[in-house]
N, C-alpha and C positions, 0 to 999 in steps of 0.2 A: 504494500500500500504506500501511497506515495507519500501521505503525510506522517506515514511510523521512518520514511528516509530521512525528513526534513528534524521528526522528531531524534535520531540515532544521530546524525550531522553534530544537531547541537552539542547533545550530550556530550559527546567525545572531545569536545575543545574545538572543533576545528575551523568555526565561527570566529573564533578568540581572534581583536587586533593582533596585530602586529608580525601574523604567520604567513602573509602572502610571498612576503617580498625571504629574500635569500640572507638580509639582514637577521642578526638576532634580536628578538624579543626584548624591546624594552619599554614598561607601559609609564607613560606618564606620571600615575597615581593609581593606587589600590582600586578596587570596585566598589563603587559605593551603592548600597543595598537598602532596599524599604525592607522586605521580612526576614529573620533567620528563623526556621527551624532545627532544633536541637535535640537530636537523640542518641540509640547508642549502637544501632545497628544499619547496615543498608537496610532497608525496607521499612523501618520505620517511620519516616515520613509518606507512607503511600496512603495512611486514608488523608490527607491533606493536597493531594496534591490536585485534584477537580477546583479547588477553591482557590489554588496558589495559581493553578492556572489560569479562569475565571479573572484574576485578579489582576493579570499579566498582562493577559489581550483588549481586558478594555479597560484598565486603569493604567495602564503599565507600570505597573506593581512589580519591581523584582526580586524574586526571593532567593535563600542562597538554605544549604544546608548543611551546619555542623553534627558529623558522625562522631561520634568518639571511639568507634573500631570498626574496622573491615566485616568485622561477622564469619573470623574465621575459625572459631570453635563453635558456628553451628554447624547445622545439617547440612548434604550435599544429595539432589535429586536429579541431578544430570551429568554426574561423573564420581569421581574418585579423588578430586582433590580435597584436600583438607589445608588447614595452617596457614601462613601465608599465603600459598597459589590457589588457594580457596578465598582469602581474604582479597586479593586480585582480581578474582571472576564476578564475588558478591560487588565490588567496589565498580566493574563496569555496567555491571545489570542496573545501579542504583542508578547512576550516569545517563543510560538508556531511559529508563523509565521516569526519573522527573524528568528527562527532554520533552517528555509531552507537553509539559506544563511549563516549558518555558525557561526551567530551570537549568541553569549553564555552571553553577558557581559549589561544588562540596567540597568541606572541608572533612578532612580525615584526621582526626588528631591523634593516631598510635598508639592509643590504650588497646592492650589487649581483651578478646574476649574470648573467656578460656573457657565457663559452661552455664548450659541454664542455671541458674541460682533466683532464691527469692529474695536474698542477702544484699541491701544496698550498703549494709559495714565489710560484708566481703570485698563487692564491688570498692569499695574505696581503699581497700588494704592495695588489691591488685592493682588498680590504676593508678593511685598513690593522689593525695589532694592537691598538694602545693601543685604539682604541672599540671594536673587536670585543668584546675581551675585558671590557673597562669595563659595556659593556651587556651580557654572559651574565652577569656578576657582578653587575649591580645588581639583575636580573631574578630572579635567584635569593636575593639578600637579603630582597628583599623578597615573594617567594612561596613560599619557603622549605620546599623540597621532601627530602624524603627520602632521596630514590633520584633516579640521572640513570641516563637510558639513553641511547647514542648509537648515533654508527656505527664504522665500522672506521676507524682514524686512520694505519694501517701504512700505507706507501709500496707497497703489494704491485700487481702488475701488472693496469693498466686500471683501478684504484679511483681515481674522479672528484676530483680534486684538492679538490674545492669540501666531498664528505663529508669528504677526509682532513684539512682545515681545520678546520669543524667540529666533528670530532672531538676532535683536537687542544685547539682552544680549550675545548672541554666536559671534557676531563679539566685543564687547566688551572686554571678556573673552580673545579672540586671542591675542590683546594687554595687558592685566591687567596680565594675565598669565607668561606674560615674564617681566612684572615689580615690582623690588623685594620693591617697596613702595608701590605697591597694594594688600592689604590684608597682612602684614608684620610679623601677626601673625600666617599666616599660614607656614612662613620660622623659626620664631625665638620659637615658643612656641611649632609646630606641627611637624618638621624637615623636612618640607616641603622643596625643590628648585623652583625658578623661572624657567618656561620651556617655551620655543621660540617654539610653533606650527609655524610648516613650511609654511604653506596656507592653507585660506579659503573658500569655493566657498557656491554660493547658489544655490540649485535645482532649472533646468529650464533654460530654454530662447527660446525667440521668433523668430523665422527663418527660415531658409530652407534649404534643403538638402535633397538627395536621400535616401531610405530603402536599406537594404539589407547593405554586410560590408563596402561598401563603405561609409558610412556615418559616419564613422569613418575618413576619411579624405577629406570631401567634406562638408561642411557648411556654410552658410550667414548668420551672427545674425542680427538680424532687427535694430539693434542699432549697428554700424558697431564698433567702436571700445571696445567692449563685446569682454571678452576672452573667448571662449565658448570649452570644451570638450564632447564628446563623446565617450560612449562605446556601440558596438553592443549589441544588447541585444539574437543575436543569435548563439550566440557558445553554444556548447554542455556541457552539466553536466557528468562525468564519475560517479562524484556522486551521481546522481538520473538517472542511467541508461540511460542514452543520451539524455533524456531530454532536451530541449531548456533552456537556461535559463530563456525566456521570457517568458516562459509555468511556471518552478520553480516561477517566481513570480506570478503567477495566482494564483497557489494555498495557496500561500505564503497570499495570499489576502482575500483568502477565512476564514484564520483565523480570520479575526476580524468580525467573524458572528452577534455582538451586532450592529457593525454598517451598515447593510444590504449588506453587502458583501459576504456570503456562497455563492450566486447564480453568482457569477464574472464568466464571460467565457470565452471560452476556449483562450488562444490564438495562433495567426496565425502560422500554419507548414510549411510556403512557407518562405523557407530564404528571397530572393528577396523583400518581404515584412515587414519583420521584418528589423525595426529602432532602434536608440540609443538612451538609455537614455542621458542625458544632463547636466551637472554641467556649471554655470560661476564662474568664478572668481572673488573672493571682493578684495583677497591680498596675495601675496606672498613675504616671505623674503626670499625665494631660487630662486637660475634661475628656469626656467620653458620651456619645450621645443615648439615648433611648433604644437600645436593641433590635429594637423591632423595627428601624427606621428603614434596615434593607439591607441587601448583601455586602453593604464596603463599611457596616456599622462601624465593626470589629477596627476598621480603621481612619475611620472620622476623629479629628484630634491629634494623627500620628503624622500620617502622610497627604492626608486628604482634607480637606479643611471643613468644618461641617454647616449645613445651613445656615446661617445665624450666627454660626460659631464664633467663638475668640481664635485668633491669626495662627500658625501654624509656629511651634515654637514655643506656646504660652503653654505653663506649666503649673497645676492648680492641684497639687499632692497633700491628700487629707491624712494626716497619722494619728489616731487617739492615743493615748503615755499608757494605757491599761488596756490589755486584751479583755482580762475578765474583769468586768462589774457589777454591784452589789447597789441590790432596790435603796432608793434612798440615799446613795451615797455618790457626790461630786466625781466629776474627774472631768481635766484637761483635753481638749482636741485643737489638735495644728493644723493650722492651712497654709501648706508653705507654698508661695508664687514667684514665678520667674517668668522672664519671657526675653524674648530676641529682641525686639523692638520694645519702645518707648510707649506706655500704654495709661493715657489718663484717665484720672477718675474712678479709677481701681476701688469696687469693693464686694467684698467677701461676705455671706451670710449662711448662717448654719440650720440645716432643719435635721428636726430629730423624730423618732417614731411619736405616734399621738399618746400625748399623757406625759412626756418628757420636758425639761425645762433646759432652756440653751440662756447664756449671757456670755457678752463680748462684744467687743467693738471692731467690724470686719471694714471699718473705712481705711484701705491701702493707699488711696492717695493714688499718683505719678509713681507704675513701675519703670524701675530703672533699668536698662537693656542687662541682663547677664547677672545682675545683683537681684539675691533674694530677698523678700519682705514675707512677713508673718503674721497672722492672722491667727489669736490663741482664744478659745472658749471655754466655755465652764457649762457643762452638761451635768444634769442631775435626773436619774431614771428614776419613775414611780415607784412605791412602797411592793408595791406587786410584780413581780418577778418570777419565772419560772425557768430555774435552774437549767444549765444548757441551751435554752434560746439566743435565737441570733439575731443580731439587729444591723441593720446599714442607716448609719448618719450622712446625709448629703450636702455637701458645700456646694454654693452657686457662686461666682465671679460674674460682675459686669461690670462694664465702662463707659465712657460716656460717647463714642463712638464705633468699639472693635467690635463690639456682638459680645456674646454671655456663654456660660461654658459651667458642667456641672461633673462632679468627682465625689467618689465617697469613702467612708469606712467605716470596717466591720466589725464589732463589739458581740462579746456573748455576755449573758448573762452569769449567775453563777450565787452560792449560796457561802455566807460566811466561812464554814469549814464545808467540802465536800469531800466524800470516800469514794476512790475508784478502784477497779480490779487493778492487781497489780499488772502491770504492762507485759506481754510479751520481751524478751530483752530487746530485739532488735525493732520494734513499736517503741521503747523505752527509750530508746537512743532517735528517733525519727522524730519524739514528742520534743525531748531536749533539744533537737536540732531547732524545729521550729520555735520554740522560747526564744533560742539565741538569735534567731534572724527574723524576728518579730513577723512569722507568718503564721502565726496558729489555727488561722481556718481551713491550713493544707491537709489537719488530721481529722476534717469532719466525715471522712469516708470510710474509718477505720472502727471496727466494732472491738470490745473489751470480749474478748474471746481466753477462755482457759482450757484446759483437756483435761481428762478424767477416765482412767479406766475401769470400763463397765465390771458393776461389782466391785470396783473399789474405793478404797482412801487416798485423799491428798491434801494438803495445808492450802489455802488461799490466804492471800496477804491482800487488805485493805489500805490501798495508799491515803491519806489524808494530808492536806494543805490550809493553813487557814488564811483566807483570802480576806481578813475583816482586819484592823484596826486595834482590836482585844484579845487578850487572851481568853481562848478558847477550852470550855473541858467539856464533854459530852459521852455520849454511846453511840456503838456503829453494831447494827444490824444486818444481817446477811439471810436476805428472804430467799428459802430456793421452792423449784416448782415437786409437785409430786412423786415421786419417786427418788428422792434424795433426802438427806440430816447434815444437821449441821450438829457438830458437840458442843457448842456454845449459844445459850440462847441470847446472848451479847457481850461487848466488849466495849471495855468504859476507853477512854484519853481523859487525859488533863495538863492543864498548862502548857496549851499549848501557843507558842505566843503568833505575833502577827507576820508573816510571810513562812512560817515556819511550817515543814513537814513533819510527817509521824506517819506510824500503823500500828494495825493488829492484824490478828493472823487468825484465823478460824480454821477448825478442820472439817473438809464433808465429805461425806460418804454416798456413794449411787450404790442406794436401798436395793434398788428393784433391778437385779441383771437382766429384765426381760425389756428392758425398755431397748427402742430400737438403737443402733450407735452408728458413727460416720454418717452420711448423708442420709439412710436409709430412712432418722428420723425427721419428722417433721420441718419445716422452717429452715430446711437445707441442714440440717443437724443440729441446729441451736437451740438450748435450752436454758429459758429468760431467768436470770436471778434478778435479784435488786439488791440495792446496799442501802442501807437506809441509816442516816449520819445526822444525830441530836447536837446542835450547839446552843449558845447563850440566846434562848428565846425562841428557838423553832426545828424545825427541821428539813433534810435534805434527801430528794430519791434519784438514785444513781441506778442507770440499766447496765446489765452485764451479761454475757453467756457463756455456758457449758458447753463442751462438743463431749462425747462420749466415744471413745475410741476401742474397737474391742479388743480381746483379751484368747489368749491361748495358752495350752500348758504344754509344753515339748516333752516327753517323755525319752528318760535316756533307754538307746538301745544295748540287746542282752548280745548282739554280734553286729558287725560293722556292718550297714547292706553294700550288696555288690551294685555298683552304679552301672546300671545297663536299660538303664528305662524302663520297668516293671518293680511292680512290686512285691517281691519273692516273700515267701509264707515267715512272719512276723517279723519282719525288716519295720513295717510302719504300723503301730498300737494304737495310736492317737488319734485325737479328733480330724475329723476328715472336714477343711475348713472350707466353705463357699468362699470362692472371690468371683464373684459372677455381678455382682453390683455396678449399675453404669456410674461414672462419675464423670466423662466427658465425650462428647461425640454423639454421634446420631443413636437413639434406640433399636435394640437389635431384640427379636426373642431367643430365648435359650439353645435354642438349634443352629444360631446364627454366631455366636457367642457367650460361654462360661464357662466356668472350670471348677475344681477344687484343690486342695493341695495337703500331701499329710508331711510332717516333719517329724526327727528325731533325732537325736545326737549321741555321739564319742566323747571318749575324754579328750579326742583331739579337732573333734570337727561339727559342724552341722549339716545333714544331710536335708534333702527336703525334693519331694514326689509332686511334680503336676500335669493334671490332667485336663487339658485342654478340649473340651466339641465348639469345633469350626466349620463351619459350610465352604467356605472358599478358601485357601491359598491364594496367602497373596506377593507381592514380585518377591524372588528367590534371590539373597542377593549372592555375590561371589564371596571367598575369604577374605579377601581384603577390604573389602564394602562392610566388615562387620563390626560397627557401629552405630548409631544415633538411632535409639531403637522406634519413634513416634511414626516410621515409613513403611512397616509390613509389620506380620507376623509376630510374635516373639512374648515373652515374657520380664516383668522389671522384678529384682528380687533385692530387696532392702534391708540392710540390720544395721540398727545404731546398740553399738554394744554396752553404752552406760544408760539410754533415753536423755530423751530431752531436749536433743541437738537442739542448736538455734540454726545451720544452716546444716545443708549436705556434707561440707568440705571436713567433718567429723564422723562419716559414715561409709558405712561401705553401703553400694547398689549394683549391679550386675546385669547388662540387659541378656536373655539368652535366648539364640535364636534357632529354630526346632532341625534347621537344615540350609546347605547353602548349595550354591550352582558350583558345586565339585564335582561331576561325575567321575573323574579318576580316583578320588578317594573316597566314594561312594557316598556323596555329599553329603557328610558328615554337620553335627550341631555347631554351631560356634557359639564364642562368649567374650564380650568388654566391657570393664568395668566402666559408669557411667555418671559424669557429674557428680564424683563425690571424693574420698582422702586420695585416692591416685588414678586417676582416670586413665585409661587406654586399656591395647590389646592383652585380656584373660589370662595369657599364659605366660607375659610377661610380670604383669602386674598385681596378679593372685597365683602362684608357684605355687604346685601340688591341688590347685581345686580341678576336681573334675567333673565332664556335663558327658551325658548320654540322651539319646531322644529315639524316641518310636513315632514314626509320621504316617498315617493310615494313607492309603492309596486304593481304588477302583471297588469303591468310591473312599475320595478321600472326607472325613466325617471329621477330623482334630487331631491333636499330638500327644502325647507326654516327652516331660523332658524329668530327668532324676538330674539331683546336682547335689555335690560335695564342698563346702566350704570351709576350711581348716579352720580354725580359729586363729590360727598363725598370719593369716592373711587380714584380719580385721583391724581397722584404725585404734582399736582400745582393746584391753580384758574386758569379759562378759561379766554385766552384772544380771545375775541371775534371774532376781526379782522384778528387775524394772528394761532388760533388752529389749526397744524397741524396734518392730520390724513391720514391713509390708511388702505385698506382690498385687503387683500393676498386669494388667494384661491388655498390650495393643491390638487390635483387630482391623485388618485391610484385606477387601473384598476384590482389590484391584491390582492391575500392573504397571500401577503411576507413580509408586512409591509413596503413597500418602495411607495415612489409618483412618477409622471412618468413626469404631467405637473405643472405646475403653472404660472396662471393666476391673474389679478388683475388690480387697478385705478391707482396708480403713483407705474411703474415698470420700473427697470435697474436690473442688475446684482449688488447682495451685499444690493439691497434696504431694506433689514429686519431690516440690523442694519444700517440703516443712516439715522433716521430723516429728517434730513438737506432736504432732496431730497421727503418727503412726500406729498400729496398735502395739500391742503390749506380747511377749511373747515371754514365757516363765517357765526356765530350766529345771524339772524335777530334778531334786537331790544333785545340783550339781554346786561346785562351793566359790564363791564369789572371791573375783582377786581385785587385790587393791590395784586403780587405774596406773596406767599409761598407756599414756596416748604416742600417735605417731604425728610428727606435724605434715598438715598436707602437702600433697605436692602436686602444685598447680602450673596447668601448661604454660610455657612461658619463650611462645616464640608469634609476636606478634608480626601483622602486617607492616610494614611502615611505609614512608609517602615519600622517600629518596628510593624505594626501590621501584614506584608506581610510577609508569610512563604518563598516565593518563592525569596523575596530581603534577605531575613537574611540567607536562603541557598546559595545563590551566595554571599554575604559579606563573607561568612567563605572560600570561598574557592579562592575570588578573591583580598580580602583584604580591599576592599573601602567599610565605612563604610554605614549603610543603610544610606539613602536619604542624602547622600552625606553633613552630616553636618563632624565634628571633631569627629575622631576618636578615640575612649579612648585606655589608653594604655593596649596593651597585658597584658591578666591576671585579666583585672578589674572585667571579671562576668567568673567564671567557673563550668563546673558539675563536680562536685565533687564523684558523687556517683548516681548510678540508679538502680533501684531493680522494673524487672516488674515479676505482677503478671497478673492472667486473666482477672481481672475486673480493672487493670488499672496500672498507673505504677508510682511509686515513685521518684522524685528528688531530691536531695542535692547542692541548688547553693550555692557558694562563692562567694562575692561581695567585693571589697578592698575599694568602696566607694558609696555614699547614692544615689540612684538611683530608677529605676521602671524595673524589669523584667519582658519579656512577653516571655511565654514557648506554645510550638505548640509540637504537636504530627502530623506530614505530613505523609499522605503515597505515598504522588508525584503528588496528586491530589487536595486531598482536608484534612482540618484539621478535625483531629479524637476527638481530644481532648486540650484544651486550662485554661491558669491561668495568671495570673497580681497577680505579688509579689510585693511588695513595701518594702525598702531598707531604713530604716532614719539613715543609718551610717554601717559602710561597719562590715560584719558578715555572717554567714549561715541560708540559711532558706532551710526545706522541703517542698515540693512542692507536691499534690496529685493530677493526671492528669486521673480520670475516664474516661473509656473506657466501650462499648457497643457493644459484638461482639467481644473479644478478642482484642493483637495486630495485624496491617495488617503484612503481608509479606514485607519488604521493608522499612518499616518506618521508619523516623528522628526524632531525638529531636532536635527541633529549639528552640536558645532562641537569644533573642534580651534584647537587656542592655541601655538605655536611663537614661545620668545625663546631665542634663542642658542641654546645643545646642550641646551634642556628644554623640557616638551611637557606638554599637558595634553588633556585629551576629556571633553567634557562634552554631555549627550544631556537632551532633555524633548521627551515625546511631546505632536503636536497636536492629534490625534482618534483 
C-alpha cells in the first residue's frame, strides 16, 4: 500500500534534513517538539498513536517518543533473536509503526529490559535512577516538548513494573526539567536551559461515555474528580486516503509483529461506533480548558491557544501546602503565575467545592515577562467531611485584555487519625514516593489488598497517622466479613502526637476453608474488611481486602519417582490439585483446557505430575525457540521457597514445554527458567532438574509432563510451612504463536509477577532451614543506541545525541575522507578526543557492512568496511562516536 511506503520512509530517518547532499549531517539546532510520549518498551506508545496522528495532520502537532529500552528481554514471534539483535528488530518495528502517525523522532535511552516484572523498585535497581532520570531530563531540555504523555505509574495490580518506572520517572522529569538545580550540569557545562513542560497526562481512564464524536464531549470518569480528555478516534486521514484514523492505528499495530501483533484486526467503519482515545491529567502549569470542548482539548493552553484563552506561554499553577485535609480546618492554596509577555490587570480568584470558604487577595496587578507572582489563599472545608473524598479547587486568571484561563487542584479529605492496611512493601515505597513529589492522587487506583491462606493464620498490621493538630489516643477496629476472626476484639493507641505514625497488629484467621480462594471468589477475589479508627471526638472507616490464596500439603515420598511422565503405583499420594481456573484470556470449556497436578518430595528434590486435556496443539517451537512461555502450549511452574516475595527476582519459575520440533531426537520436552533468580536455558540454569512428557496423538486430547526440581536449584532453603508456589497453564489453539486462555491454582490478573498472592504449599515432616538466599542474577546485556544504525541516523539529523546521554561537541568525530571501491569502501575518521567509533554501512534496512575503531587520544584513523555484493543503491555511512557518558551520530550518504 502506498501510504504504509510513505509511512516506512518516514520512520527510518530518511526524510531527516541534511541527508540529500554527500555533505555530513549537520542540523542547525535540536528538534523542537509539541508532545513527548514516555515509556519503556517499543510498542508502548501504540494505543496513542490514532491521536498523535490526528494531531499531526491537522494541527501539526509533532510528537516524538522517549523508550527507555529496546524491549529486548521480551518475546520474539517472528524469529529467534533475543538480546540486543532483538532489541534492534523491536526498535525498527517501533520506527515503522509510529510512521503512520507522523512520528519521525524516538529516543532510546539504554536501560535494559531484562523480564516481565511487577516491580517498579526492581525496575529502578536495574536501570539505576540518577541516568535514568538525567537522560529523560536532558532529552526533554533539549527537544522541548509541551505536553508529556505517559503510562500508569500507580503500583495497581499486574501493571508491569518497567511502565510503572517509567512513568514515575516521566512525571519526575516534568518537574526536575524546569529546575535549574536538577541536573545543573546539564545548564552550566552542556548549554542546556531549564524548560517548564506545560502538562502531563497518563494514558487511560476508567468511565463512561458514548462512541461515535460525541465522546469527545460527553464522559464520567469513574473517579469523578479525574481530568479526563478525549479525542475521536474517527476522523479521517487525507493522509492515508481517508482512512479512519482508528483503522491508521490498526495497522500502525501491526508493526510490532515480534510481539504477536501482525494479525491485529480490522477496525470498526461505523463512525457511530468508533470511541476516543483517552488521556488524564497528572498536572498542568497552564490553564487548561473544559474537556469536553473537542479533540485538541488535551492541548489548548500548551500549544494551541484556546478560545478566549490567556496567550500561549501564560502559566497559572495551582498547589495546595496539604494533600490531606480535615473538616473545619484552614489551609493555604498557591497560584503561582508566569507568562512570556507583559500581561495587565492580572487577577486570580479561587473557587472551592459548595459549603467551603476561600479568602485572599488574587489582584496580581502587571505580570512581569518571565518573573513569577503569587496569589496565596486561605481555604477552610465544612464541618462534614467524609474520609477519602476528593475534591478539585479551581483558580480562574483574567486581564484586562488577554482573555481568562482556569487551573486546579486536588485535595482529599481525611479524618484526624486514620488506620490503613499495612501496604504491600512495594505499594509502601510507591505511596512514599508520591508524598515526596507531592502527587498523591497517583495512588487512587490502588486497593489495600492483603493475602491469606485459606484455613489459615496471619498478623495484619494497622498503619495509623495522625493528620490533626493534637495529640491523639483512641481504638482501631478490624471488621472482617463472614467466614473469618479476628483474636482481638480491638486495639487501643495513645499519645499519639501530631504528624506522627503508629500501629497495631491484629491477628485473623479464615474460619471457613470452604470459602472460594484466588479469583474463583466473588468481586474478583476480594474480601471487604474495614478498619475502623476512634480519635478525640469521633470516628474513622477505612476499606480494605483479603485475597484468599489456596493451600496444599506435599506429602514426602516412601521412593524417588522415576521421571518419565506417568505416574507409576504410589510415586504420587497426595491431593490431586485443579488448576483449570481461567485467570486470563478468552473462556474455554474443560475439553478445550484444564488440568490437575499431584506433587511430592525427596530429601533432595520436588517432584510434581501434570496432566494437561487440550483440544488443539498449538505452534511447536524448535530447541532453541524454548523460551517466553505466553506463545503456545506449555506449562509455568513456580516456588518461592520462604513466601512472600515482593517480586519474582526471589523465586524460582520454570516455563515447561510438553514437546518441541526435534524430530531427530524424537522431539523431546524442553524447559527455561523464566522471569525470576536466574532466568535462561533449564539445563544451564537448574543443573540436575529433570522434565519428561507424554503428548497424546490420533487424536491428540492433552499432555502430561513429570518434572524434578532439586532443591539445590532454588533461590532460598525451603520453609516448610509457608513455601509459596503456583502453576500457570498457557493454552494456544493456533500456529501464530500467541495463547488465547490461561488457566491455573492461585489466579488474578498480574499473578505471574506477584508472589505475594501465590498459594501456599506445606512440606509434610520435612524440617525447615535457616534462609539463604542467592542474589539474582539479572540479564544484563542491553541494546544501546551507538550500536543502532537507525538512532545515529536520526541523531545526525535531529541533533539529540544517541540514547540521550551528553552530547559531544560539534566536530568531535568526522569523515574526513571516503573512497568506495567494489568490494568495499574506505574511511578517514577525525576524532578531537579519545573515544570508541562504530561505523555502519545502512542501506535503510539493514547493515551491509560494520567496524569498532578505538581512539586512545584524538587523531585519524582508516577504516576498511568490506562489502559483499557491491555498494546498495541508497546507502549511508553511519558513525556513532562514544567518550565517557557522551555520544554523538553523525551520517553522509554514499550513493
Amino acid at each position: 500500500m502506498r501510504w504504509r511506503a510513505k509511512a516506512v520512509i518516514a520512520a527510518c530517518g530518511l526524510l531527516l534534513t541534511g541527508l540529500a547532499s554527500p555533505a555530513q549531517a549537520k542540523p542547525s539546532q535540536p528538534i523542537d517538539l509539541d508532545i513527548m510520549f514516555i515509556g519503556a518498551h517499543p510498542d508502548d506508545e501504540a494505543g496513542q498513536l490514532g491521536t498523535f496522528g490526528y494531531w499531526n495532520e491537522y494541527h501539526d502537532m509533532k510528537a516524538g517518543v522517549i523508550t527507555m529500552t529496546r524491549g529486548e528481554g521480551g518475546g520474539n514471534a517472528v524469529g529467534l533473536e533475543e538480546g540486543p539483535a532483538l532489541g534492534i528488530l523491536r526498535e525498527a518495528e517501533e520506527r515503522r509503526a509510529v510512521g503512520w502517525a507522523g512520528v519521525e523522532n524516538i529516543y532510546n535511552l539504554d536501560a535494559l529490559d531484562f523480564y516481565y516484572t511487577a516491580s517498579a523498585p526492581l525496575s529502578e535497581q536495574v536501570w539505576g535512577y540518577h541516568n535514568s532520570l538525567s537522560r529523560i531530563v536532558r532529552t526533554i531540555r533539549t527537544t522541548r516538548p509541551e505536553v508529556i504523555v505517559t503510562m500508569n505509574p500507580s503500583a495497581t495490580q499486574g501493571n508491569h513494573g518497567n511502565h510503572q518506572e517509567a512513568a514515575m520517572l516521566a512525571v519526575e522529569a516534568f518537574y526536575a526539567a524546569a529546575d535549574p538545580k536538577a541536573f545543573p550540569e546539564q545548564i552550566t557545562k552542556e548549554g542546556l536551559k531549564p524548560f517548564r513542560v506545560a502538562r502531563i497526562f497518563q494514558s487511560g481512564d476508567g468511565g463512561s461515555g458514548p462512541s461515535g464524536p460525541a465522546c469527545e464531549n460527553t464522559f464520567t470518569p469513574s473517579q469523578p474528580t479525574n481530568v479526563v480528555f478525549g479525542t475521536w478516534q474517527g476522523y479521517e486521514s487525507a493522509r492515508h486516503d481517508g482512512t479512519r484514523w482508528n483503522q491508521v492505528n490498526v495497522w500502525a499495530r501491526r508493526e510490532y509483529a515480534s510481539q504477536g501483533w501482525a494479525d491485529t484486526g480490522d477496525a470498526s467503519t461505523n463512525p457511530a461506533s468508533i470511541g476516543c482515545n483517552r488521556i488524564t491529567m497528572i498536572d498542568s502549569r497552564t490553564p487548561y480548558p473544559d474537556p469536553s470542548v473537542g479533540g485538541t482539548a488535551a492541548l489548548q493552553g500548551t500549544s494551541i491557544r484556546a478560545e478566549g484563552g490567556l496567550p500561549l506561554g501564560t502559566e497559572l499553577h495551582v498547589r495546595s501546602e496539604s494533600w490531606e485535609v480535615l473538616a473545619g480546618q484552614p489551609f493555604e492554596v498557591k497560584t503561582h503565575v508566569r507568562a512570556d509577555k507583559a500581561i495587565p490587570g492580572a487577577k486570580v480568584t479561587l473557587e472551592p467545592p459548595a459549603g467551603w470558604t476561600v479568602k485572599g487577595n488574587g489582584n496580581i496587578g502587571t505580570i512581569t515577562p518571565k518573573k513569577e507572582a503569587v496569589a496565596t489563599f486561605t481555604v477552610t472545608p465544612p464541618q462534614s467531611l467524609v474520609a477519602g473524598e476528593r475534591f478539585r479547587l479551581k483558580a480562574t486568571m483574567t486581564s484586562k485584555k488577554d482573555g481568562a484561563g482556569s487551573n486546579t487542584t486536588l485535595v482529599q479529605a481525611t479524618a484526624p487519625v486514620r488506620g490503613t492496611l499495612e501496604p504491600l512493601p512495594e505499594v509502601g515505597d510507591f505511596r512514599e514516593w508520591t508524598e515526596s513529589k507531592r502527587v498523591q492522587s497517583l495512588d487512587a487506583l490502588i486497593d489495600s489488598l492483603l493475602s491469606i491462606p485459606s484455613g489459615g493464620t496471619r498478623p495484619i498490621r494497622v498503619d495509623l497517622r495522625n493528620h490533626s493538630d493534637q495529640v491523639q489516643s483512641g481504638t482501631v477496629k478490624l471488621n472482617v466479613p463472614a467466614g473469618f476472626a479476628v483474636a482481638q476484639a480491638q486495639q487501643s493507641y495513645s499519645g499519639l502526637r501530631p504528624g506522627a505514625r503508629g500501629a497495631v497488629t491484629f491477628t485473623v484467621t479464615n474460619t471457613d476453608a470452604s470459602l472460594p480462594t484466588a479469583n474463583r471468589a466473588p468481586n474478583d477475589g476480594r474480601y471487604p474488611v474495614q478498619i475502623e479508627t476512634s480519635y478525640n471526638g469521633g470516628s474513622a472507616v477505612q476499606p480494605g481486602f483479603l485475597n484468599i490464596v489456596p493451600v496444599t500439603t506435599i506429602p514426602k515420598a516412601a521412593t524417588a519417582p522415576t521421571v518419565d511422565g506417568t505416574a507409576g503405583p504410589g510415586e504420587y499420594t497426595g491431593e490431586v490439585i485443579d488448576i483449570s481456573t481461567r485467570w486470563e484470556g478468552s473462556a474455554a470449556p474443560a475439553a478445550d483446557i484444564s488440568g490437575t497436578a499431584r506433587l511430592t518430595y525427596t530429601d533432595d528434590a520436588i517432584y510434581a505430575l501434570f496432566d494437561i486435556t487440550d483440544d488443539v496443539l498449538g505452534t511447536v517451537l524448535p530447541p532453541e525457540d524454548c523460551k517466553r512461555p505466553r506463545r503456545n502450549d506449555n506449562i509455568e511452574f513456580g516456588i518461592d521457597p520462604r513466601g512472600g516475595s515482593p517480586n519474582t527476582s526471589t523465586v524460582f519459575n520454570v516455563a515447561l514445554f510438553p514437546t518441541t520440533n526435534d524430530p531427530a531426537n524424537g522431539n523431546p520436552p524442553c524447559y527455561a527458567r523464566e522471569r525470576d533468580n536466574h532466568q535462561g536455558p533449564g539445563p544451564q540454569t537448574a543443573p540436575g532438574m529433570e522434565v519428561a512428557s507424554v503428548v497424546t496423538s490420533n487424536p491428540y486430547t492433552g499432555y502430561r509432563i513429570e518434572v524434578k526440581v532439586p532443591f539445590s536449584v532454588l533461590p532460598d532453603r525451603v520453609d516448610a510451612d509457608r513455601m509459596g508456589m503456583n502453576i500457570l497453564v498457557n493454552d494456544s489453539d493456533t500456529q501464530d504463536l500467541s495463547a488465547q486462555t490461561r488457566v491455573g491454582w492461585s489466579t488474578w490478573s498480574g499473578v505471574r509477577a506477584d508472589p505475594w498472592r501465590w498459594g501456599v504449599a506445606r512440606l509434610a515432616g520435612y524440617t525447615t532451614q535457616p534462609s539463604s538466599p542467592k542474589e539474582p542474577i539479572i540479564p544484563d546485556t542491553a541494546a544501546l543506541s551507538v550500536d543502532s544504525p537507525q538512532t545515529i541516523l536520526q541523531s545526525s539529523g535531529d541533533g539529540v545525541a544517541p540514547g540521550g546521554w551528553t552530547a559531544l561537541p560539534d566536530g568531535t568525530i568526522r569523515i574526513h575522507g571516503v573512497t568506495k571501491r567494489h568490494d568495499g569502501v574506505r574511511v578517514e575518521l577525525k576524532a578531537r578526543q579519545a573515544g570508541t567509533a562504530r561505523v555502519f554501512v545502512w542501506d535503510g534496512d539493514k547493515v551491509v557492512a560494520d567496524a569498532t575503531v578505538e581512539f586512545d587520544r584524538r587523531g585519524d584513523r582508516d577504516v576498511w568496511l568490506p562489502l559483499s555484493g557491491g555498494l546498495p543503491t541508497g546507502a549511508t555511512l553511519l558513525v556513532s562516536y562514544q567518550s565517557g557518558d557522551a555520544t554523538a551520530g553523525i551520517a553522509q550518504r554514499l550513493r
